[in-house]
MDAnalysis code that builds the backbone (N, CA, C; Angstrom):
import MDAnalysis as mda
import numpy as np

u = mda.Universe.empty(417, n_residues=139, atom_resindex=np.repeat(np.arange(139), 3), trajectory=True)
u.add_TopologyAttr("name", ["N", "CA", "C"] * 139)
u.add_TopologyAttr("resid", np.arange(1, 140))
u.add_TopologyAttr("resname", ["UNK", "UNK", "UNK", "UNK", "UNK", "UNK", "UNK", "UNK", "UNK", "UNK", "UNK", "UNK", "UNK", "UNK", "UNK", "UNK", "UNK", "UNK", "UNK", "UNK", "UNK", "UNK", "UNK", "UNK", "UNK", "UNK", "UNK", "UNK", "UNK", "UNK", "UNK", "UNK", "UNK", "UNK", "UNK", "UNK", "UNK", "UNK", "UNK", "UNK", "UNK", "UNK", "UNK", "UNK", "UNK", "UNK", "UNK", "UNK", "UNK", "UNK", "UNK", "UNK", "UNK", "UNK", "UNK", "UNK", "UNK", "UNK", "UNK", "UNK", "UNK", "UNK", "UNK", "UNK", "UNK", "UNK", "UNK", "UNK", "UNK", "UNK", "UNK", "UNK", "UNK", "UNK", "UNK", "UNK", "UNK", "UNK", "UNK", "UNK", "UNK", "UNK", "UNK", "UNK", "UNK", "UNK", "UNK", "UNK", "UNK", "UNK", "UNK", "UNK", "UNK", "UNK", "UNK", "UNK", "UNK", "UNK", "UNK", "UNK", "UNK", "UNK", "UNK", "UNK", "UNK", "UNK", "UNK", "UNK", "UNK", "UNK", "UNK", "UNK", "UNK", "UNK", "UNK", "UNK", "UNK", "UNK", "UNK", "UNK", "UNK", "UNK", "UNK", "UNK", "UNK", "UNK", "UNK", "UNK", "UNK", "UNK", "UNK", "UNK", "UNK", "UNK", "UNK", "UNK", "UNK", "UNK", "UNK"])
u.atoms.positions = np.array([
    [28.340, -14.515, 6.636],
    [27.177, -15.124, 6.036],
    [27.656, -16.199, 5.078],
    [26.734, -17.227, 5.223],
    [27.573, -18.489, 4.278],
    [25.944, -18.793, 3.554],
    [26.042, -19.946, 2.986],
    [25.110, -20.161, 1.685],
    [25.444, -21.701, 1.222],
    [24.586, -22.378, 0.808],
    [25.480, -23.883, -0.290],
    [24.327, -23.637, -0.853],
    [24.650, -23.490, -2.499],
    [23.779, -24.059, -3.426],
    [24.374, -25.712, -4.087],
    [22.943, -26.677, -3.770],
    [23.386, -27.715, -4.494],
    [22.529, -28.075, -5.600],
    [23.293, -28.497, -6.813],
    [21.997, -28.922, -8.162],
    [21.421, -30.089, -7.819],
    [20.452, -30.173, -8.027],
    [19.709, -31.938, -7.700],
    [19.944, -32.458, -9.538],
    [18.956, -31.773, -10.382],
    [19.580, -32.204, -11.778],
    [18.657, -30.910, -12.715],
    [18.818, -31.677, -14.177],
    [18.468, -30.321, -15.003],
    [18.779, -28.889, -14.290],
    [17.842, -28.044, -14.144],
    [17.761, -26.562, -13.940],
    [17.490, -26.425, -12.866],
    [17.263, -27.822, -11.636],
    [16.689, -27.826, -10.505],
    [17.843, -27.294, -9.414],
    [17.972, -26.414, -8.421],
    [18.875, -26.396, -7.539],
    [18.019, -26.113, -6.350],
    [19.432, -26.661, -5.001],
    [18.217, -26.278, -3.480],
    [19.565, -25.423, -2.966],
    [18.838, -24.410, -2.380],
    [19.622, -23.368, -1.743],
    [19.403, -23.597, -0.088],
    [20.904, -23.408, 0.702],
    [20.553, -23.738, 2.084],
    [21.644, -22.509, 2.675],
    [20.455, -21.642, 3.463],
    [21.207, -20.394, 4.025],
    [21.966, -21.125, 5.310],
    [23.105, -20.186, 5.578],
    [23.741, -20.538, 6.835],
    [22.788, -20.503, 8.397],
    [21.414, -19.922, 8.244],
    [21.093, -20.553, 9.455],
    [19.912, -21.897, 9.264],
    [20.336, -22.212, 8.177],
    [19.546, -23.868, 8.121],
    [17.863, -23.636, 7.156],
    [17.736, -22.540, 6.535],
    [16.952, -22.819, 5.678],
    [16.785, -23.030, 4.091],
    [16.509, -23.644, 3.686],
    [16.276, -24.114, 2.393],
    [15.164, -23.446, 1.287],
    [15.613, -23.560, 0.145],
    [14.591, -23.065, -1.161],
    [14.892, -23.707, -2.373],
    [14.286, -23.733, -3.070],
    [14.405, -24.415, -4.282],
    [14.102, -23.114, -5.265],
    [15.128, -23.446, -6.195],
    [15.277, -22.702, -7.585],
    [15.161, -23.750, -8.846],
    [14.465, -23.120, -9.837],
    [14.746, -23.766, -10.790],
    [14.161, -23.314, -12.103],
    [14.813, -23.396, -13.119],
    [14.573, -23.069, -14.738],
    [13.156, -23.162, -15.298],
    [13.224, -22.114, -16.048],
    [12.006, -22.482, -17.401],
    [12.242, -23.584, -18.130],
    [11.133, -24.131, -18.376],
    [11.125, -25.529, -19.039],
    [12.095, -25.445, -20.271],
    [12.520, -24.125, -21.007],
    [12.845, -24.178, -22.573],
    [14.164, -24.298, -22.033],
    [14.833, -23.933, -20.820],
    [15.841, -24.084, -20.232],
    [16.513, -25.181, -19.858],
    [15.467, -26.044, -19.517],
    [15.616, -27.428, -18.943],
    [15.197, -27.522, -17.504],
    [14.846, -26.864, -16.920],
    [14.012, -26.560, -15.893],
    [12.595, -27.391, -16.341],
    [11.847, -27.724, -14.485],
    [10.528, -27.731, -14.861],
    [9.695, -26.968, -14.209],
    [10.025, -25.375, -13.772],
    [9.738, -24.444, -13.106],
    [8.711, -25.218, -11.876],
    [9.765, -25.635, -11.332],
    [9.832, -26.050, -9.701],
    [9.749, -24.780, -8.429],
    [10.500, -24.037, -8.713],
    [11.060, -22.966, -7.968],
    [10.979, -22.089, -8.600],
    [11.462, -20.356, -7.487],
    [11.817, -19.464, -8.175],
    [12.849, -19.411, -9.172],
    [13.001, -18.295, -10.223],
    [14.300, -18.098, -10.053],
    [15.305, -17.546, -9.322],
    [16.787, -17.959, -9.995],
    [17.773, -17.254, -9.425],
    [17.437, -15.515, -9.239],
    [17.368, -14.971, -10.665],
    [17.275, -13.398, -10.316],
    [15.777, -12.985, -9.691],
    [14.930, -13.789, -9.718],
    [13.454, -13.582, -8.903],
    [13.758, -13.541, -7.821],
    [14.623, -14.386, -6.965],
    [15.609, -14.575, -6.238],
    [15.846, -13.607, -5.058],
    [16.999, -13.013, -6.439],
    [17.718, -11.444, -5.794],
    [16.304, -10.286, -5.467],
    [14.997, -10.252, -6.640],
    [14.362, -9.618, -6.291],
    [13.834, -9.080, -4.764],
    [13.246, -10.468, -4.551],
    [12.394, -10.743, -3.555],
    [13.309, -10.665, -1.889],
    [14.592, -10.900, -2.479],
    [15.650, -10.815, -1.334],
    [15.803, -8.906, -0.958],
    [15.862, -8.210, -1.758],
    [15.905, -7.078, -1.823],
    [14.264, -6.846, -1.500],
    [13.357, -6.913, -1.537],
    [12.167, -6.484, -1.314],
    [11.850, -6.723, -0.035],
    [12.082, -7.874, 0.451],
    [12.488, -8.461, 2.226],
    [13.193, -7.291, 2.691],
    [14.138, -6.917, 2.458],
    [15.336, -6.285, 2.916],
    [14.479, -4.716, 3.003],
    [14.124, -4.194, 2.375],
    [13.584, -3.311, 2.607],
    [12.129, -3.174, 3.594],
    [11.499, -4.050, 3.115],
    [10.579, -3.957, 4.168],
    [10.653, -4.359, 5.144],
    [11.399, -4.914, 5.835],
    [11.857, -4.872, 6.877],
    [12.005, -3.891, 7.699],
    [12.954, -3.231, 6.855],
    [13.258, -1.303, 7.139],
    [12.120, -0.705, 7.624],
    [11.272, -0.629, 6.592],
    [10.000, 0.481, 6.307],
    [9.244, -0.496, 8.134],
    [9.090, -0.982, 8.114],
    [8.407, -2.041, 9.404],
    [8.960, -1.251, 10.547],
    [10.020, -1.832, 10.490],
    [10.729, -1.462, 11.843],
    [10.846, -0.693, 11.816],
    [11.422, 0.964, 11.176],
    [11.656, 2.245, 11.192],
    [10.227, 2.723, 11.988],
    [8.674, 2.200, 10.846],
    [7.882, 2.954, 11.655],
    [7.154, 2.351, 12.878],
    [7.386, 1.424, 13.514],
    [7.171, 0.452, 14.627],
    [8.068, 1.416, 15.699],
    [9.269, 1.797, 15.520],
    [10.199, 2.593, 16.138],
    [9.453, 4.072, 16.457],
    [8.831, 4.504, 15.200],
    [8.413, 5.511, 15.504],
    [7.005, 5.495, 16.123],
    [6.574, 4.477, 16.530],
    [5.234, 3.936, 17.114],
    [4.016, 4.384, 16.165],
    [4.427, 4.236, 15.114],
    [2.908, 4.398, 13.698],
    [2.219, 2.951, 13.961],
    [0.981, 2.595, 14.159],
    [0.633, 1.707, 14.018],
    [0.270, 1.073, 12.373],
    [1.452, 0.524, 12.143],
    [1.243, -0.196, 11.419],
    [0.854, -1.526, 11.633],
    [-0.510, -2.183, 9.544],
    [-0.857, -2.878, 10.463],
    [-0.628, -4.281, 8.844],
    [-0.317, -3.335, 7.777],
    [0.312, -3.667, 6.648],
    [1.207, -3.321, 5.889],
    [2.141, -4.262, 5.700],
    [2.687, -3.585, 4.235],
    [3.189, -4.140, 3.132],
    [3.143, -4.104, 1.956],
    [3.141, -4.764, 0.689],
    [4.572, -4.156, 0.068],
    [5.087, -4.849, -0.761],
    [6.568, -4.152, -1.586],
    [5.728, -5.043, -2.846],
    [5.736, -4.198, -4.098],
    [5.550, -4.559, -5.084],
    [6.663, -3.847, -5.915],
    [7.276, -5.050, -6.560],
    [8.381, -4.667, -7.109],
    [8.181, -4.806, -9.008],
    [9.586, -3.867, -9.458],
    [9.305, -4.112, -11.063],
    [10.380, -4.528, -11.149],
    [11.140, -5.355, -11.736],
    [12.776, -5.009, -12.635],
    [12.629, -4.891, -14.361],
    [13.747, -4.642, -14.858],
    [13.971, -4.731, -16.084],
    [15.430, -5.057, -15.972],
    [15.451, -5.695, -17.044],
    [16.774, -6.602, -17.253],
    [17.318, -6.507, -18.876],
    [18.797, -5.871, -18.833],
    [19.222, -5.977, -20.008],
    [18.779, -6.856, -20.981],
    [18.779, -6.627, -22.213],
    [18.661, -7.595, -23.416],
    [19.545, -8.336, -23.936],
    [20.991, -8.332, -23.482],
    [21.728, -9.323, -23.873],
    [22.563, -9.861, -22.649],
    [23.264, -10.725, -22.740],
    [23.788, -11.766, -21.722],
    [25.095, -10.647, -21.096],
    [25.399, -10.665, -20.179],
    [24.564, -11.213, -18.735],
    [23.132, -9.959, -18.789],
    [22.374, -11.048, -18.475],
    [20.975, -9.960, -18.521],
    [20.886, -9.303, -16.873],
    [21.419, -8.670, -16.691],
    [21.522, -7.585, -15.262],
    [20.363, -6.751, -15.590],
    [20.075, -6.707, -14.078],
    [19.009, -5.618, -13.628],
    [19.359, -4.558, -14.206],
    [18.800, -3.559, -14.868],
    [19.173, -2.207, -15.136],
    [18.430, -1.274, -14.566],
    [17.025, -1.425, -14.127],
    [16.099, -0.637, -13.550],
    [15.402, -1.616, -12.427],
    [14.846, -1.189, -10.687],
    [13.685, -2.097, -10.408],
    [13.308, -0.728, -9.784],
    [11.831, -1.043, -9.705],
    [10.864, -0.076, -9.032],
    [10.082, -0.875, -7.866],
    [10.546, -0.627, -6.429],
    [9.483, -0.850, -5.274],
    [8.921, 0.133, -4.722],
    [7.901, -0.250, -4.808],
    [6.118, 0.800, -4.324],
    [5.967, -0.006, -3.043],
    [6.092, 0.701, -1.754],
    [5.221, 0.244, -0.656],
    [3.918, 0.677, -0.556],
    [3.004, -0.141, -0.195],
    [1.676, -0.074, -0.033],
    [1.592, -0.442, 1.616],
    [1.369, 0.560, 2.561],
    [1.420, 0.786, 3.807],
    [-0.143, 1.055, 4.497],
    [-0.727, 0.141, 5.551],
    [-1.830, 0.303, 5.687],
    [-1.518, 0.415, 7.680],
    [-2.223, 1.198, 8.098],
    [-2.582, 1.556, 9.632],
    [-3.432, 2.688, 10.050],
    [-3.747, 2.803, 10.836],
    [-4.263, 3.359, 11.670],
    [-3.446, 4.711, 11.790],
    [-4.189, 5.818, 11.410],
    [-3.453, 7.262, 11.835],
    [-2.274, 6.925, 11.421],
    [-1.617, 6.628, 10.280],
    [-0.250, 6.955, 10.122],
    [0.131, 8.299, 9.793],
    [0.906, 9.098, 9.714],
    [1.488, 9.928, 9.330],
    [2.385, 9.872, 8.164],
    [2.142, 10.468, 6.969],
    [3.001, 10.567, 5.642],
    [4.320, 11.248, 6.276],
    [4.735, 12.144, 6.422],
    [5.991, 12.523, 6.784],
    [7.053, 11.084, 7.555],
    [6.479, 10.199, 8.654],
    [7.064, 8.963, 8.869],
    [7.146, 7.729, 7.693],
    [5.793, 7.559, 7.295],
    [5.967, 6.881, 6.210],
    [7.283, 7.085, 4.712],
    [7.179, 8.328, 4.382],
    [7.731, 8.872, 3.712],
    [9.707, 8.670, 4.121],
    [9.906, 9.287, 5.439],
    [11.349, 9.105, 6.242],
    [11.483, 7.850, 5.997],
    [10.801, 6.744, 6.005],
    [11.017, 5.199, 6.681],
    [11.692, 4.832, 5.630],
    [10.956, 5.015, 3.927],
    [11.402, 4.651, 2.868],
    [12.620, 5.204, 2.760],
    [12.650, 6.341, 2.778],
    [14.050, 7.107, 2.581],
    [15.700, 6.571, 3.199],
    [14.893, 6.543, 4.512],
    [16.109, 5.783, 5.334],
    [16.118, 4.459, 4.851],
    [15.396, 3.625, 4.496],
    [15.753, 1.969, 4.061],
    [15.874, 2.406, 2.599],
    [15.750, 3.110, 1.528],
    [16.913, 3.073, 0.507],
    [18.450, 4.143, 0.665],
    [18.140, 5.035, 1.474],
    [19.600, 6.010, 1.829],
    [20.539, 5.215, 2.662],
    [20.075, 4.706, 3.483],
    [20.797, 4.346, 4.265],
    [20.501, 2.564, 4.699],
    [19.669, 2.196, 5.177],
    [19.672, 0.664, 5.505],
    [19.491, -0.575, 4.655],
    [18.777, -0.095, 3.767],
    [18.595, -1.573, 3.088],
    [19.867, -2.215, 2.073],
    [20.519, -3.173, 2.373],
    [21.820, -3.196, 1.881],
    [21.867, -3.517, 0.333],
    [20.548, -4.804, 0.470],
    [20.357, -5.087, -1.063],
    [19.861, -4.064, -2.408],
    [19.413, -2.508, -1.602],
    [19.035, -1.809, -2.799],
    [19.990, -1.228, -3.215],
    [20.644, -1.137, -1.792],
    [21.877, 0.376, -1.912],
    [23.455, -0.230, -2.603],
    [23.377, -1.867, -2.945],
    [24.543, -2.497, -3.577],
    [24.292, -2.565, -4.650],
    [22.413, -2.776, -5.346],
    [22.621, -2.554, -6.456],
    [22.523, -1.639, -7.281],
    [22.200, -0.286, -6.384],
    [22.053, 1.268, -6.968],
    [23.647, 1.535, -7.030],
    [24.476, 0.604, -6.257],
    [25.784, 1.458, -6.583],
    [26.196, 0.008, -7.265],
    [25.963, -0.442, -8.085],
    [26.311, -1.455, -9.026],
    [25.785, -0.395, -10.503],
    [24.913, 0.141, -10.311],
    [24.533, 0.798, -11.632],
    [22.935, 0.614, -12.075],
    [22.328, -0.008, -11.405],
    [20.489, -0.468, -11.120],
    [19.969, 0.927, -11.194],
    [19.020, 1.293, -11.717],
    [18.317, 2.514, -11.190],
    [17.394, 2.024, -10.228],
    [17.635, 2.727, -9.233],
    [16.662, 1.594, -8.096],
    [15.212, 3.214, -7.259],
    [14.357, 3.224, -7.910],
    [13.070, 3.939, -7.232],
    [12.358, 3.467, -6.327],
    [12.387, 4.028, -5.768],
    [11.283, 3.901, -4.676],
    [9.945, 5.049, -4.209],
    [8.870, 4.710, -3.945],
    [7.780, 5.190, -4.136],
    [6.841, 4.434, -2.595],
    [6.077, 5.246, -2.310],
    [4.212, 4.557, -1.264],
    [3.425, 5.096, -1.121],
    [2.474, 4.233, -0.898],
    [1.388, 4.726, -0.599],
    [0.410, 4.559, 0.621],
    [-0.228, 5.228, 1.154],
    [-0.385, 4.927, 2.344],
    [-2.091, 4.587, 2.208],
    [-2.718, 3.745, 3.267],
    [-4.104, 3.116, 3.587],
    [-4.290, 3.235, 4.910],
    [-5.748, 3.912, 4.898],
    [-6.387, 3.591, 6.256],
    [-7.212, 2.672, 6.579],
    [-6.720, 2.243, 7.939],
    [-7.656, 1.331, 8.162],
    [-9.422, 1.741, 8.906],
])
């Protein structure tokens, strides 16, 4: 996996993944930013929240649950002094289908933080307290 971040100026940067897509990051204004973009650690969030739901998707697609939504609402908290690292994030899936079953729902999460999702499980073993929680909706 490759990556180029380039700065354009101030707090502004464009990020270009190795298969050719692009994003823009950039600072709070007190920063020198003119909150153009996300941030960097909003960033990592949302990269980890992808990463998991993904999981939770495909796990129960596999298990033929008709799913027909699903939401990751995430929390972090971030140390108070520099480097301000994640110390805690909390993602809640909010899972909506038809006849799902809690026991699948329930496995799906489990397996995408035990085992598949790479971005939770690098930063739970970085030292993150990383929870996970869902809830399920009928349609």
């Amino acid at each position: 996996m490759q990556a180029v971040v380039k700065w354009i100026d101030n707090a502004l940067f464009v990020g270009e993944s190795g298969s050719g897509h692009a994003v823009v990051m950039d600072g709070p204004e007190d920063h020198g930013g003119r909150n153009l973009g996300v941030r960097p650690m909003e960033m990592l969030l949302l990269g980890m929240g992808g990463c998991a739901s993904f999981d939770v998707v495909n796990i129960l697609r596999k298990a033929r649950q008709q799913v027909r939504d699903c939401r990751a609402e995430l929390r972090a908290e971030r140390a108070a002094g520099v480097p301000a690292v994640f110390t805690r994030i909390s993602i809640h899936f909010v899972v909506r289908g038809a006849g799902l079953k809690e026991a699948q729902v329930k496995r799906a999460v489990e397996l995408s933080a035990d085992k598949y999702c790479s971005a939770s499980i690098m930063l739970a073993r970085a030292g993150v307290e990383v929870e996970h929680s869902y809830r399920i909706e009928s349609d």
